[in-house]
C-alpha positions in Angstrom: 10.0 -52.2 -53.0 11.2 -51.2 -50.1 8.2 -51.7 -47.3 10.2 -49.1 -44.7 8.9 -46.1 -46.8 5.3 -45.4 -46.3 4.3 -45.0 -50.0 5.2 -48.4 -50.6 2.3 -49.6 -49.2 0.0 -47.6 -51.3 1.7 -48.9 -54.0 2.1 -52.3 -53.8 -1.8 -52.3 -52.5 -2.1 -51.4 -56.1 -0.5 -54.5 -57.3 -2.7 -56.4 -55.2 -6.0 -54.9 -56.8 -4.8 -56.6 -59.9 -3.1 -60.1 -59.0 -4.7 -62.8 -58.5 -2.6 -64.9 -55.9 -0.5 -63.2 -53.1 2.1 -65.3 -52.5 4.2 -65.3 -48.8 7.3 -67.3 -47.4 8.0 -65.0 -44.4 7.4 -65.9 -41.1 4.5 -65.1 -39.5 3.6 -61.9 -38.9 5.7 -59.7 -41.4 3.2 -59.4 -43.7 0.3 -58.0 -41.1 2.8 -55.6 -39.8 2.8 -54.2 -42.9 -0.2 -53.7 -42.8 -0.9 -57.2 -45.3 -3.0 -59.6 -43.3 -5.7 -61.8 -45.1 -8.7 -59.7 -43.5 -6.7 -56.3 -45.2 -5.8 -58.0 -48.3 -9.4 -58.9 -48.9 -10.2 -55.4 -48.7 -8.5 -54.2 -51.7 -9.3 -57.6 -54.1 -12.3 -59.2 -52.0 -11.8 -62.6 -54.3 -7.8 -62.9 -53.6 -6.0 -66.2 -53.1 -3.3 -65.7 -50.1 -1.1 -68.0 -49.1 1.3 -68.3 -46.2 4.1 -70.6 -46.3 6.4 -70.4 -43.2 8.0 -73.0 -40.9 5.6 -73.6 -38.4 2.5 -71.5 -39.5 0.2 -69.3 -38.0 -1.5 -71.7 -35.3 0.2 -73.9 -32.3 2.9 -73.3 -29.7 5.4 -73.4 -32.5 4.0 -70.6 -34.7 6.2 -68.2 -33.3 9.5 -70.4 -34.2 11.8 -69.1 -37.3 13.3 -72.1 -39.2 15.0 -73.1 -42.4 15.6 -76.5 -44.0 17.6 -78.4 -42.0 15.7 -77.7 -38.6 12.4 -78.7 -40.4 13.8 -81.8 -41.1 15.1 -82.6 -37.5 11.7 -81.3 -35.9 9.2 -83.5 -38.4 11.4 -86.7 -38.0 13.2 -87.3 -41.3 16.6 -86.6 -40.0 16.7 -89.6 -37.2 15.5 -91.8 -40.1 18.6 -91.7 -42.1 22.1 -92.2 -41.8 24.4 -95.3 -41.6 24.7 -97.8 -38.4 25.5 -97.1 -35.1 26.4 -93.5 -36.2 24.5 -89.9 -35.4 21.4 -89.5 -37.7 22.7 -87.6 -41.3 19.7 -86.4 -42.3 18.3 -85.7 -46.0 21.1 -83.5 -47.5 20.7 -80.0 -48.3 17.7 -78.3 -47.3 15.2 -81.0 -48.8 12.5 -79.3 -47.8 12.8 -75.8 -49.0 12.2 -77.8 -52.3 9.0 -80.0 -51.6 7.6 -77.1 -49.9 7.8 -75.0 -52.6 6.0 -78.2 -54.9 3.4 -78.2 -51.4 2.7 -74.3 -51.9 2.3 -74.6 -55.9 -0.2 -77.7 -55.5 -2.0 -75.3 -53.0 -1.8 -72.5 -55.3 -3.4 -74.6 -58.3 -6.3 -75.8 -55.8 -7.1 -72.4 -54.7 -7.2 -71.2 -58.2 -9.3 -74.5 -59.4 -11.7 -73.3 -56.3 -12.4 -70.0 -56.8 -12.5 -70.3 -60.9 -15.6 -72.9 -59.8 -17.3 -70.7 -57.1 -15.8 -67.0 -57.4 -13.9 -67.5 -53.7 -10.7 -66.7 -52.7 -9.5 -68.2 -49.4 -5.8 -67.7 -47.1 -3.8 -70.7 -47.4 -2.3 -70.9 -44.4 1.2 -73.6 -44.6 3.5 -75.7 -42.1 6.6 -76.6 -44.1 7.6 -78.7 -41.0 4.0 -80.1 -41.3 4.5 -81.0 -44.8 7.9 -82.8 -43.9 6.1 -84.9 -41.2 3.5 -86.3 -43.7 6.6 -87.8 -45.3 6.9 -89.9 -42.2 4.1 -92.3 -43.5 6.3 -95.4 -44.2 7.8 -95.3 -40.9 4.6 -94.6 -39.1 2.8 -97.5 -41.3 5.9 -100.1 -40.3 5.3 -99.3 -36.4 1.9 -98.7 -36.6 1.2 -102.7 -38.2 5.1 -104.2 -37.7 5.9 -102.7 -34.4 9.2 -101.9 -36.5 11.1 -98.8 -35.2 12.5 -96.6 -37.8 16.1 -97.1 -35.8 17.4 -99.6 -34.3 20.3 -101.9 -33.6 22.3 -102.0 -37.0 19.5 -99.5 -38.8 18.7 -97.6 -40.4 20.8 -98.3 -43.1 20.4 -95.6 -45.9 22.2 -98.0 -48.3 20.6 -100.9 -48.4 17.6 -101.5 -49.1 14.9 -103.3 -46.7 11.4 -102.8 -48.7 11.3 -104.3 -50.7 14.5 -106.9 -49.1 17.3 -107.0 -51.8 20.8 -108.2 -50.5 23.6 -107.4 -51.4 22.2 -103.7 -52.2 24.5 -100.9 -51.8 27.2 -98.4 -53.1 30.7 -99.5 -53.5 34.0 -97.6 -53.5 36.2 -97.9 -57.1 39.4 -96.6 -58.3 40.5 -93.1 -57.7 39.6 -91.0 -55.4 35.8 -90.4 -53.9 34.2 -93.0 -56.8 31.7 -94.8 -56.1 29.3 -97.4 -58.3 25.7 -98.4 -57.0 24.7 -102.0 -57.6 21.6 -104.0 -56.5 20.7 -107.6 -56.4 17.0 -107.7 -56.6 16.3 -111.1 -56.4 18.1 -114.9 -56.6 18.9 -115.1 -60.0 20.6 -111.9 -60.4 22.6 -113.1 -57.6 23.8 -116.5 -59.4 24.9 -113.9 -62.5 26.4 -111.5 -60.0 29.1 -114.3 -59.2 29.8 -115.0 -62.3 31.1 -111.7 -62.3 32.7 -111.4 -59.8 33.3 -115.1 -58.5 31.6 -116.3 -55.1 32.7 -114.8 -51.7 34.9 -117.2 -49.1 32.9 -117.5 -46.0 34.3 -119.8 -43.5 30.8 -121.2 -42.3 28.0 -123.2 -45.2 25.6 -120.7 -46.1 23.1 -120.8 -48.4 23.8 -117.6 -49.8 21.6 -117.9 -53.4 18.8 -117.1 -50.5 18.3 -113.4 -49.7 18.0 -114.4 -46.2 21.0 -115.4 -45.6 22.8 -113.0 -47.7 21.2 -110.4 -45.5 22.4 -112.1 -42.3 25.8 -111.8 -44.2 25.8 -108.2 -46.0 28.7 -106.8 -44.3 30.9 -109.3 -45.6 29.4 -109.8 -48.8 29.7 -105.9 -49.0 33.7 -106.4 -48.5 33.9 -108.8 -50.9 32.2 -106.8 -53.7 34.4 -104.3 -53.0 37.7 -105.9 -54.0 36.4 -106.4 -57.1 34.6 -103.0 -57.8 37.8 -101.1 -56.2 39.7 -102.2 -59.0 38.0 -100.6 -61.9 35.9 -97.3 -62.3 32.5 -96.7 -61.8 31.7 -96.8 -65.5 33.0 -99.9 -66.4 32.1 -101.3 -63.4 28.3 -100.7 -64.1 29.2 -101.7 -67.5 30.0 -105.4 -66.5 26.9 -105.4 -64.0 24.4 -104.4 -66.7 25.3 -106.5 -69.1 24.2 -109.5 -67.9 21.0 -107.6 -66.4 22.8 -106.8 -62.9 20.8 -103.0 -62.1 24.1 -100.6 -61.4 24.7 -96.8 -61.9 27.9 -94.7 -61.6 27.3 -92.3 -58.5 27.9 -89.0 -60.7 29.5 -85.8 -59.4 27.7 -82.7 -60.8 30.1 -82.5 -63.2 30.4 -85.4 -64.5 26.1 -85.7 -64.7 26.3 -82.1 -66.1 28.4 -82.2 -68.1 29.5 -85.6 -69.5 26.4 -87.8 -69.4 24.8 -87.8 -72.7 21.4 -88.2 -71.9 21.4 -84.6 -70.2 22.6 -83.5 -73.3 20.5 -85.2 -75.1 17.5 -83.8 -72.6 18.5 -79.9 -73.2 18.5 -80.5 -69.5 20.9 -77.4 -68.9 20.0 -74.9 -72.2 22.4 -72.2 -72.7 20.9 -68.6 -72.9 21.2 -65.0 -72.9 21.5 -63.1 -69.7 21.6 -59.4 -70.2 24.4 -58.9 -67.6 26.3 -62.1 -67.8 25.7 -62.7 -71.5 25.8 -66.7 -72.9 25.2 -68.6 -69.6 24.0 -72.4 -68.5 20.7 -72.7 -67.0 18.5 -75.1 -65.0 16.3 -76.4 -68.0 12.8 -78.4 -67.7 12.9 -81.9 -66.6 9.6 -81.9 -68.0 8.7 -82.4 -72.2 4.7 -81.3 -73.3 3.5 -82.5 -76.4 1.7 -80.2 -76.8 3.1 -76.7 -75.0 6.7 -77.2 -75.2 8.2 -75.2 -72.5 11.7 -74.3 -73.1 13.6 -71.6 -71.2 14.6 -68.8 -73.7 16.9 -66.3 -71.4 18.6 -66.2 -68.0 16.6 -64.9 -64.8 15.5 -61.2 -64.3 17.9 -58.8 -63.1 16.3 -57.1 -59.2 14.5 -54.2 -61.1 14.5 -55.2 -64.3 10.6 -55.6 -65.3 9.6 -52.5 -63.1 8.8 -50.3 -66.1 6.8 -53.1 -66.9 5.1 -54.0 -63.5 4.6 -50.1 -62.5 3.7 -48.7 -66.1 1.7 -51.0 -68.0 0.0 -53.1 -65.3 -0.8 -50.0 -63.0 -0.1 -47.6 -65.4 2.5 -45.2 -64.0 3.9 -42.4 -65.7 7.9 -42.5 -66.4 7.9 -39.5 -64.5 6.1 -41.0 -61.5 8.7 -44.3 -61.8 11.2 -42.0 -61.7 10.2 -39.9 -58.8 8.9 -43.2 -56.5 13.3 -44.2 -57.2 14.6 -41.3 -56.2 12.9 -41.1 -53.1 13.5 -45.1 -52.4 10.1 -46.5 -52.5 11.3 -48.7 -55.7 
C-alpha cells in the first residue's frame, strides 16, 4: 500500500481488525505518523499484539538515532571484541544483527502470542536491536567482572585462536592456491603428540616443553608458522583429511560455492531445494536447516512477487469486490 494516499489508512485499518500480530521494523515514529501508534492500534483490535523493532527503541537519549547492522554492532560492543592483534577491531561480518534480531522479535512474537492465548491480552512490544546485541556481551562482561580480563589487550583479542576453553595451536592455516584456507585445532596433549606425527615436530632454538599447552601458547606464533609449511603444500581437503584421521578436529574453510554446491551433506540436507518461481521459473532457494518428525516443513515455491497475494489479502480476508481492487489500483492506494 502506499501510506501517502489517505484511503490507505482506512484500508490497511481493516487488515488490522483481523490480524493478530502487527509487526514493525521502522524507526520510531513512522508508524504513529501514520496515524499507527499502540494506543490507535488498540482501537480497531483491542486484544492486538504490536511490536516495535528499531535500533534504539522508543525510550532513552538514543531513541531518536536511525541505524543498521554494522553501527549496532560498534555501539553495543561486539565490534572492539574481534579482530586479529594489534590491528583495528573487524567486527562480526555482515550485518550480524539484522539476523539475531529478527530470531529476538520472533521469540517476542511467540511470548506475546503464548500471553494473550492464556489471559486474552495483547501488549506493545517495544525492541532495542542494539540492546539485543549488548546482551551478547555476557562472556566478556563475566571475564572482567570475576577475572579482571579486558576483552582487548596486548596481543588480543585473537579471533583465531581459541582461549576458552585454552587449545594451542588453534587456528586457520593458508594452503595451496589462492585464498584456501583449512581450520585445525589441538584440543588437548594427546592430539598434539599425533599432530607431529603428521606433520613432524617444530625446530625451536630454546627447550620447551611443548606437549604442554602452556607452553605451546607462549609459542603459537611460531608453531603457527611451522604448521603452515606443511598445510601450504596441500589443499584444504586433503589437508583435513590427514588431520582427521588420526582424530586431529579440522575443516576446509568453504567458499559459498564450494559449501553450496559441492559438499555433499548440503545435498544430502535439501538444504538449497530447487522450486518454481512464477517469474523466474526453476530457481535455488534458502531451504530449512531444520527437519520435524512430525510436520515436515519443506519449501514448495520461490517467494511472492510485490502484489501478488492482493486478490487474496483484499478479497477473501476483507472481502473486496474485484471491482473495488481494481479501483483502490488505479487510483494508487494498492
Amino acid at each position: 500500500m502506499n501510506m501517502r494516499e489517505p484511503q490507505a489508512n482506512k484500508v490497511l485499518s481493516e487488515i488490522i481488525s483481523v490480524s493478530d500480530v502487527v509487526t514493525e521494523n521502522f524507526s520510531k515514529g513512522v508508524l504513529s505518523r501514520w496515524g499507527f501508534s499502540y494506543e490507535e492500534i488498540k482501537k480497531v483490535k483491542p486484544d492486538v499484539i504490536y511490536i516495535s523493532n528499531s535500533g534504539f527503541g522508543h525510550n532513552g537519549p538514543y531513541s531518536e538515532f536511525k541505524t543498521w547492522g554494522p553501527i549496532v554492532q560498534a555501539v553495543s560492543g561486539l565490534t572492539f571484541q574481534s579482530g586479529l592483534p594489534d590491528r583495528a577491531p573487524a567486527g562480526w561480518g555482515y550485518s550480524f544483527m539484522d539476523h539475531t534480531g529478527a530470531y529476538l522479535m520472533a521469540i517476542a512474537i511467540l511470548m506475546a502470542v503464548f500471553h494473550r492465548n492464556k489471559t486474552g491480552d495483547g501488549q506493545w512490544l517495544d525492541m532495542s536491536c542494539t540492546d539485543g546485541a549488548a546482551t551478547l556481551n555476557g562472556p566478556a562482561i563475566l571475564d572482567f567482572t570475576v577475572n579482571g580480563v579486558k576483552a582487548r589487550r596486548s596481543g588480543m583479542p585473537n579471533s583465531n585462536r581459541s582461549t576458552y576453553p585454552l587449545m594451542a595451536p588453534h587456528g586457520i592455516y593458508r594452503c595451496s592456491g589462492k585464498d584456501n584456507w583449512v581450520a585445525i585445532s589441538i584440543r588437548d596433549d594427546e592430539e598434539w603428540s599425533r599432530f607431529v606425527q603428521i606433520i613432524g615436530p617444530p625446530h625451536i632454538s630454546e627447550r620447551i616443553e611443548l606437549e604442554k599447552v602452556r607452553n605451546r601458547e607462549a609459542h603459537h606464533d611460531v608453531i603457527d608458522s611451522h604448521i603452515e609449511t606443511w598445510t601450504i603444500n596441500r589443499s584444504p581437503d586433503n589437508a583435513a583429511r590427514e588431520c582427521q584421521s588420526v582424530g586431529i578436529p579440522a575443516a576446509p574453510v568453504q567458499k559459498p560455492e564450494s559449501r553450496i554446491e559441492h559438499d555433499k551433506n548440503t545435498g544430502d540436507w535439501e538444504l538449497f531445494p530447487t522450486v518454481d518461481h512464477s517469474e523466474i521459473g526453476r530457481i535455488r532457494v534458502d531451504g530449512m536447516p531444520i527437519r520435524l518428525s512430525g510436520t515436515p516443513a519443506k519449501i514448495r515455491k520461490g517467494a511472492p512477487l510485490l502484489g501478488q497475494h492482493n486478490s487474496y489479502v483484499y478479497g477473501n480476508l476483507l472481502g473486496m469486490t474485484s471491482e473495488q481492487l481494481e479501483l483502490l489500483t488505479e487510483i494508487g492506494v494498492i
